[in-house]
Each structure stands twice: as C-alpha cells, then as structure tokens.
C-alpha angles and dihedrals in degrees: 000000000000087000088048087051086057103046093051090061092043084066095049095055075047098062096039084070093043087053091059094034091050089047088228109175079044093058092048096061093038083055090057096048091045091050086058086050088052095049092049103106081212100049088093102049081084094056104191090044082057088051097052101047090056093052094052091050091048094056102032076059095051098056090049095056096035082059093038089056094047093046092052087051101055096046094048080057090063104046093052087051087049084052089055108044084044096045103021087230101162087168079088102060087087088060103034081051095056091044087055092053101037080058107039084052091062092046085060089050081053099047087050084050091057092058090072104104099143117112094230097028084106085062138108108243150234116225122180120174131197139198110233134179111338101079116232092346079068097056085045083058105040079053095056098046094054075053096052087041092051090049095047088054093045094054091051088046087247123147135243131211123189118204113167128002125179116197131230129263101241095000146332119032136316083199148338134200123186135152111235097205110202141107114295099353101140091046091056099042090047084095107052092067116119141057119324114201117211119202122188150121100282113241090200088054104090090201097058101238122164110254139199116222136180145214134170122211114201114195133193143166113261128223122198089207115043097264117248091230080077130066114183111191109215088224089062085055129098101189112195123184117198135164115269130249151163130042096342107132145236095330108061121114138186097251128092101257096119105120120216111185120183126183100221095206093055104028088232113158119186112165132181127197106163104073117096091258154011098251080059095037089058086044099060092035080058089053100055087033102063073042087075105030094058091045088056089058094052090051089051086052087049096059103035079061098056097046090060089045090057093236123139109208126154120233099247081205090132101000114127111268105173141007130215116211123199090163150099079329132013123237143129118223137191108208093202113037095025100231117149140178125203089210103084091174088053095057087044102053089048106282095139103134101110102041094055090045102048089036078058090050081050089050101049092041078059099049093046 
C-alpha cells in the first residue's frame, strides 16, 4: 500500500497545479458574471452574443466540474487509505486500485488539455478536403477521409456541418468543405493539414494492382461573425450563384441560391449550398471565408519570422504527413511525429486520438 500511498499524493501535487492552470478561483467569478448575462431578457436580441455567452458558460461550467471531480476523487482516495491504516481493511486495495486509475486517467484528459497554446485552438474548425493525384482512387479516398473525419468528430460528441460537396467524376468526391463545432476542435485537428497517402489494392483497376492516392485536408479556425483581424474589402470579391447539387442534404433545393466567393488578390474560393436560402448561403461562404483568409495572414507572418531569423523552413501547408497502408502490409504512419497503428479500419473508421495528441506533445518538444 506504501506505492498507493504515493501515488495518491502525486496526484495531489498534481491537482494543485491543475487548480492554478485551470484558473479556478477566476472561473468561479466569471461563472457568476456569465450567469447575470444569461439572466439578462435582452441578452438574446443580439443572437450571436447570445451564442457566445453560452459557450462560454457551458464551458466555464465544464472546468469546474472537471476540477471538482478530480478534487472529490482524490479525497475519496484518501479516506479509503485512512480506512485502511486505521482498520487494517486491505479488501479495499481492489477498489482503491480502480479509483487510482479512473483519476490518473483524467489527469491524463487534463495534461493533453495543457498542450493547447494556440489563440484559436479553443475554436470550432474549417475543414475543407480535397482529392489530389490518383484519379478516381483519389476521389475514393477524399470521400473516405470526409468519412473518417465525420466519425472522429462523432466518437468526441462533436458536431459536424456540411456546407459544399462536389462529386467525383466516375465515384467518391472532387471536394468537400464542412465546419466540425466542438471544443477544441481546431486545436486538435491543427495537426491533421497537410497531404494523407493512401496505399491499396485499387477497386476501379480491373487488374487488381496495388495503387497510391492522395488527398489534401486544409484546417482553420472558424469564426461565427466575420473576425475584426480581417478586413475584406467587397471590391476584392467575385460573388457566383449557381444551382446546388450532389450529395448536399435535406436542404437543397432546384433554384439558384449555392454561393461561390472568391477573393480575387489571393485566389482564395470558399462556397456553401446547404443552408434554406442564398442571403444565408453568401453568409456562411463570408465566414469561412474571412477563415482563410485570416490563416493565410498568419502563415505570411510565419514565415516572415522566420526570414529575419535566418531560418529556412519550409511551410508543411500540403506536404504529406501521414500514409495509410492497406497493402502488402497494413499500417498507419505518421511521417513527422513517427507515430504509427497497426488497425488500419480503426483509423478509418475515426480512431485518431492518438495520432493528434501525440502529433501536440511533438509540437510542444519542437517549440521548447
């Protein structure tokens, strides 16, 4: 029992921290303040103030309760090893045991938390995929990975909104765009840009050779009102309506209300074609576009940086980050951090995890 003993106060050390990196006695005032706002009748004439109030209660709540759960667990630990050095009760070693290890795993939820640094990482995100070289194994595979996306975000209750798709010559998917709302869910799919290699035997060759695809996912932070770091001048705007199509949903209709934007000085295109009506089509396009266009400013700082630093480093924006192997062998790899699974069909079918937390440790070993 003396290592149990140990490890009980190791997490208390451990929560001590959590308590000042969790800023608890802050959150507990800004709860109260955000409860007022609630209260307010007026608060929701202003309906994305409303929006962002509750947010921020929902998750000011959430990190109480995370730290209130960890604090009563702790302290339920220790009453049970009082129990024991008092009573000599070693029957209750086995639950002792399955409390450690129930609280040192969220402790592990809360350290992945701590790697979050990013200004936006707390936001939802943009993702917008796109088929590359492969043909229409590529497609297949653009279409799979809005799949594996949509699954990722399913298994952490997040929720998905898809705003344009175009379909595939012969199968699967030309692109795809769609927002993924959930807490930190910018800050988790950072990592995932860049260019995914499939490897398999192609079900479109008729002679069953095995076949490389590509896809490409592009991720930003998304903003429900078009930020104020941004300003996007109209004149720079070629606005397109067209009529919707493909696999869409419920809410596509035959007229002409589909939104294509593009930003004429940077060549930047973002289109929606799900939402009820045009006015709300061009809305959303706005949103993801001011999205990209402020993502492209932070690369142009990044690399600026890095010119009056003297560094060379190339901008991984479309590079190939990871490859997915269905044969001879089978095997998922990241090609940065190293990371690899042997369950292909689990990655597939959402099971990241592992490769966006330990791609955030890689992160933070390469900032420090």
């Amino acid at each position: 029992m003396e290592d149990i003993n140990e490890e009980v106060k190791n997490l208390r050390i451990r929560l001590e921290e959590a308590t000042r990196y969790l800023r608890i006695s802050e959150l507990v005032k800004q709860r109260e303040g955000l409860e007022e706002e609630m209260a307010d009748p007026g608060l929701w004439d202003d309906q994305n103030r409303g929006k962002e109030v509750q947010r921020k209660l929902s998750e000011t709540i959430e990190d109480l309760e995370f730290h209130e759960f960890l604090k009563s667990g702790i302290e339920d630990l220790e009453t049970l090893l009082e129990l024991v050095d008092e009573e000599g009760g070693e029957s209750l070693q086995g639950e002792i045991e399955s409390g450690l290890e129930k609280i040192s795993g969220k402790f592990d939820e809360l350290e992945i938390r701590s790697l979050f640094s990013g200004k936006y990482d707390e936001s939802d995100a943009v993702c917008h995929i796109q088929s590359g070289a492969g043909g229409t194994d590529a497609q297949d595979w653009a279409e799979m990975l809005v799949r594996m996306y949509s699954r990722w975000a399913e298994r952490r209750g997040f929720s998905i909104e898809m705003d344009s798709i175009s379909e595939g010559t012969e199968a699967g998917i030309s692109s795809a765009e769609f927002i993924i709302r959930g807490r930190h869910a910018f800050g988790l799919l950072q990592g995932e840009r860049g260019v995914h290699r499939l490897v398999r035997i192609s079900p479109f060759n008729k002679e069953a050779k095995r076949h490389t695809a590509f896809a490409s996912l592009y991720v930003v932070p998304f903003f429900d009102k078009v930020t104020d770091e941004i300003v996007i001048d109209e004149n720079d705007l070629r606005i397109d309506t067209y009529r919707a199509s493909g696999a869409g949903g419920q809410h596509i209709n035959v007229t002409d209300s589909a939104v294509r934007i593009t930003h004429i000085p940077t060549g930047t295109v973002t289109s929606c074609q799900n939402e009820r009506s045009q006015h709300q089509n061009k809305e959303r396009a706005m949103q993801i576009l001011a999205a990209k266009l402020l993502d492209l400013e932070h690369q142009k700082r990044q690399e600026e940086l890095a010119e009056l630093g003297g560094e060379q480093r190339q901008v991984d924006f479309g590079s190939q980050i990871r490859s997915y192997v269905l044969q001879p062998y089978q095997m998922v790899k990241d090609l940065r951090t190293e990371h690899e699974v042997g369950n292909v069909d689990s990655v597939l079918d959402g099971d990241l995890d592992g490769f966006m937390e330990t791609y955030l440790r890689w992160l933070k070993e390469k900032e420090t």
